[in-house]
N, C-alpha and C positions, 0 to 999 in steps of 0.2 A: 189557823196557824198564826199564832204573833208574830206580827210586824217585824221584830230583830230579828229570825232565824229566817225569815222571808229574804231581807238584806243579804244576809251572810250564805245561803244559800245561791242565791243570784247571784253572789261575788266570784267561789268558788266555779260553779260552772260557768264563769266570765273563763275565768283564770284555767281550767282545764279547757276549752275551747280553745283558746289563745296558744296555749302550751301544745295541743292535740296539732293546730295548722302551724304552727315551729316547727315541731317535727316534722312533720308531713314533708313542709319545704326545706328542712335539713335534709332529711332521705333523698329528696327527689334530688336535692342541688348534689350530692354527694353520686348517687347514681351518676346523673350529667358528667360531673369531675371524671368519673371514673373510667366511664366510656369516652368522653374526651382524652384521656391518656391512654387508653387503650387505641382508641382513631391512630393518634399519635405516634403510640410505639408500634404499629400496624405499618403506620407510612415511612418511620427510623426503618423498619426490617426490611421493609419492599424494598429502601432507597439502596439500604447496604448490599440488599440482596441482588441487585438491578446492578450494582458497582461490581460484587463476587461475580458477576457472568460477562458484566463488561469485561474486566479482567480475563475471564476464560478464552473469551475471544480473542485477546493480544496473544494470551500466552499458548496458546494452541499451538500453532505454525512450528514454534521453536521447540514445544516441545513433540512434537511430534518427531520432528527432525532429527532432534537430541537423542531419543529412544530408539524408533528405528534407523538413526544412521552411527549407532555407539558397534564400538569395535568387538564388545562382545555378542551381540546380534550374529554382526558378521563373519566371525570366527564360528559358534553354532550351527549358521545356516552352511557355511563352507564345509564345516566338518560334516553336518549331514549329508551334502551332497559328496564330497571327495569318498567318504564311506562305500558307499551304494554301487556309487562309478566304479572304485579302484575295487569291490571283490567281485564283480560281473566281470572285469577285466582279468583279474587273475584264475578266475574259473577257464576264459579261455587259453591264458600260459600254459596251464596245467596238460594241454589239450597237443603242445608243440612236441615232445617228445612223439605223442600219439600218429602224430601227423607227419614226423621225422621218420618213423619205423615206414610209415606207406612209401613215401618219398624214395627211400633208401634201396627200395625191395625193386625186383626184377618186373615185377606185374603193375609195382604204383608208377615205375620209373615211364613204361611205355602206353600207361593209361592217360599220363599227364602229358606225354608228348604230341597223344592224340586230341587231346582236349586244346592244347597251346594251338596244335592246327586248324583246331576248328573254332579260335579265339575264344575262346574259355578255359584259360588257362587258371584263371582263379577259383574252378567249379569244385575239384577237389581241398583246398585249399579250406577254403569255405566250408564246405564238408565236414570236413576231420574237426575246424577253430571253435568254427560257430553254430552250426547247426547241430553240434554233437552236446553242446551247452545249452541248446534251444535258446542260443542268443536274445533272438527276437522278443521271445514273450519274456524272458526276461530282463530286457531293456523296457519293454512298457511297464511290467508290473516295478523295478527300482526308481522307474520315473514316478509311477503313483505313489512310491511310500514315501522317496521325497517332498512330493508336494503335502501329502499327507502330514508328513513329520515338519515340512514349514509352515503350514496352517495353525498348527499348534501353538508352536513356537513365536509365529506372527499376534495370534488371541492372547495369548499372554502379554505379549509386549503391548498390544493396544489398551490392555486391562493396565497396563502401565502406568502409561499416559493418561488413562484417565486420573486413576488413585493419586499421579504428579499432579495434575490439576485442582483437582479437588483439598488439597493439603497443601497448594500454595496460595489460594483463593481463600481457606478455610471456610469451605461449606459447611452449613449445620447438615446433622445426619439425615434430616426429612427428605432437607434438597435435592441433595447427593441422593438419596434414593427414588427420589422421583426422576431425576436427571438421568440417572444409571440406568431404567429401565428402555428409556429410550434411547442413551447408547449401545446396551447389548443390541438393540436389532439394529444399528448401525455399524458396528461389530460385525455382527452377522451377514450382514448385507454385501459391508465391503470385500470379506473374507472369500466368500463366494463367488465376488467378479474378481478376486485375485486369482483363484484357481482359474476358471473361467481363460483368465488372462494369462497365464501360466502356459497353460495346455498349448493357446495359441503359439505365444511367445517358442514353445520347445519344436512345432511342430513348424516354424519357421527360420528357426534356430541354423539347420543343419547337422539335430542329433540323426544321427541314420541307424537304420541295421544293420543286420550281418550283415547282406547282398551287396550293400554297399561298401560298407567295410573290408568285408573280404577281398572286393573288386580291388579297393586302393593298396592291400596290403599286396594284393600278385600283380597290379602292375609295377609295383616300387619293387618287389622281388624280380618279375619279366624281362629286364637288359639279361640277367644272368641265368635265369634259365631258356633264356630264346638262345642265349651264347651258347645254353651246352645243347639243347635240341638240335642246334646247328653241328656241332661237334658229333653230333650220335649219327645224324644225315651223312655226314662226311662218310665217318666211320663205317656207314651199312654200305653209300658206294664204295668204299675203296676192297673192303671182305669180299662185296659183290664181285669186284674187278681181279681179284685174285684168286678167285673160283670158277671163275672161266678161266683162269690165267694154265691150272689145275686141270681142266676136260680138255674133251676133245677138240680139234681146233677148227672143227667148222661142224656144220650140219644143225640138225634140229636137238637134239641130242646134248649139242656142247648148251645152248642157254638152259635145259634146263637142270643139267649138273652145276653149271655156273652157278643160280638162282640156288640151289640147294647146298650147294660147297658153302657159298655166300654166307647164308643165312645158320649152317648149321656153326661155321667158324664165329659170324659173328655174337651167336649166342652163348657157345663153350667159353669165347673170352666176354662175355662183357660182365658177366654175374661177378668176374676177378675184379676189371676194370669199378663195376660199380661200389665192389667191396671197399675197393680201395680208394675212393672215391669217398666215400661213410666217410673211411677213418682219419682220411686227410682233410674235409671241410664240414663234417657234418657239425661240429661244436661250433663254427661261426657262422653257419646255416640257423641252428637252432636260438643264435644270439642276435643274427638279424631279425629276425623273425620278433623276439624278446621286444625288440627296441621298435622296430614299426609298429607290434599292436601297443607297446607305450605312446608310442604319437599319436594313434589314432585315439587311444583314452584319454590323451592330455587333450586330444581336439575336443573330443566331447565333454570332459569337463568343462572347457572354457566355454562350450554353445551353451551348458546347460546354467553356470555361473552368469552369462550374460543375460539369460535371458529371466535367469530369476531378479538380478538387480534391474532391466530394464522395468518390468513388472513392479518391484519396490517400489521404485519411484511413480508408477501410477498408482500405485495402492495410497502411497502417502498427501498427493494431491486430492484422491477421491475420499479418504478419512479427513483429510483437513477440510473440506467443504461440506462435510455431512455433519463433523461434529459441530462445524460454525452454525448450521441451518438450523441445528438441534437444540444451540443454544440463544440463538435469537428468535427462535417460535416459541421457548419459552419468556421471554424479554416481553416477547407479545401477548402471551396470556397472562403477564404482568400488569403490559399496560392497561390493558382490557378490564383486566379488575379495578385496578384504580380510576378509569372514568366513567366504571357505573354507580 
């Protein structure tokens, strides 16, 4: 091969050699660049992302506060309970008429007097209001739909508070959905010692059943029917007293004409007496009656109000320290990254 193309050959693959490791260390330096800005914008996200949970942390407490203590919560949860309370309560209105006919009649009049005798005076009473409504199972099942129906209503509003958080912080949607997963079982969790809590909270309340309620409603009726029990006693000595008054005036003979005179007079008049009796008190009979089991439903409403808002306020304690835990064990597998 001559000499010159020997030259010019060896030049050329000088020059693609040269040109071949330029590139090389272009590419490589450009790679390095590239992942050095990515390192970079890796550590810009973590930092802002680390600051978006700091922030959650502040704004937690308030807003938790914010959401479940806003006056339409409040008005909801009321209206669920007031609901449930006030038509359990009017099933037993309904029941006063019913209980007025026993009341009124010749056979309720002398079944109650014997019952007032033997301090159970509220047995029939009871009878006829509550047990005839099957009060009881249906006081525990409008307490289960309540809580039921504020469980709901509570899940919502905690879905609230997060979605508030999340959109004042502006989480990117990754986060938010990694963060979400682990407050639904916080959610979940809380919601569950709220019922829990609940149940407790009613069952120390002083919501009662019938037995009890009926008790409070015939002893607040009891001054006035112990006054007329007393009035009927009078009434059979004095019939008593004027049927002997009637027989003969001594022997074994005159008590028991007496005893039968007695009892036969006092029965031809009292069926009058009781008639008349209906028609002169029975309509404020039937409206006292109206207005005690009002009292005892406004008592229960307020046990069952207090004990849902005592329970609130644990519920909102024990959500605000589960969302904080949830959001700095994420903070921690932050840092975690960043110092390996």
């Amino acid at each position: 091969m001559p000499k010159n193309q020997l030259l010019w050959r060896s030049f050329w693959i000088t020059i693609l050699s040269i040109f071949a490791l330029w590139l090389f260390l272009f590419v490589k330096a450009e790679l390095l660049q590239e992942k050095k800005i990515q390192v970079l914008q890796t550590n810009a996200d973590t930092i802002q992302l680390e600051s978006q949970l700091q922030n959650i942390l502040k704004l937690a407490p308030q807003e938790i506060e914010r959401i479940l203590n806003s006056p339409k919560l409040q008005e909801n949860i009321t209206k669920i309970i007031e609901t449930e309370i006030t038509t359990l309560f009017e099933q037993v209105k309904k029941q006063i008429p019913v209980y007025a006919d026993f009341h009124y009649s010749l056979k309720g009049e002398y079944i109650e007097l014997w019952a007032y005798s033997q301090n159970d005076g509220g047995k029939y009473l009871k009878k006829y209001l509550f047990d005839a409504t099957d009060f009881d199972t249906k006081m525990l099942t409008s307490q289960q739909r309540i809580i039921d129906k504020v469980y709901r209503t509570l899940h919502l509003s905690l879905e609230d508070v997060s979605t508030s958080l999340y959109t004042q912080t502006k989480l990117s949607e990754e986060e938010r959905g990694a963060l979400e997963k682990i407050l639904a079982l916080q959610i979940q969790s809380t919601l569950n010692r709220f019922e829990n809590n609940f149940h407790t909270s009613l069952r120390a309340s002083g919501v009662v059943g019938a037995g009890v309620i009926g008790a409070l409603v015939a002893k607040k009726m009891g001054a006035k029917l112990a006054i007329k029990a007393g009035a009927k006693m009078g009434g059979a000595l004095s019939a008593g007293a004027g049927g002997f008054a009637l027989c003969a005036p001594s022997g074994p003979g005159a008590i028991a004409c007496g005893v039968a005179t007695g009892v036969a007079g006092w029965f031809a008049t009292d069926k009058i007496i009781l008639e008349g009796d209906e028609y002169l008190h029975r309509e404020a009979f039937e409206r006292e009656l109206h207005i005690l089991i009002e009292e005892e439903k406004n008592h229960t409403l307020s046990a069952i109000k207090n004990s849902f808002f005592s329970t609130l306020s644990q519920t909102k304690e024990e959500y605000t320290q589960k969302l904080q835990q949830s959001v700095r064990q994420r903070l921690q597998e932050l840092s975690d990254q960043e110092n390996k």
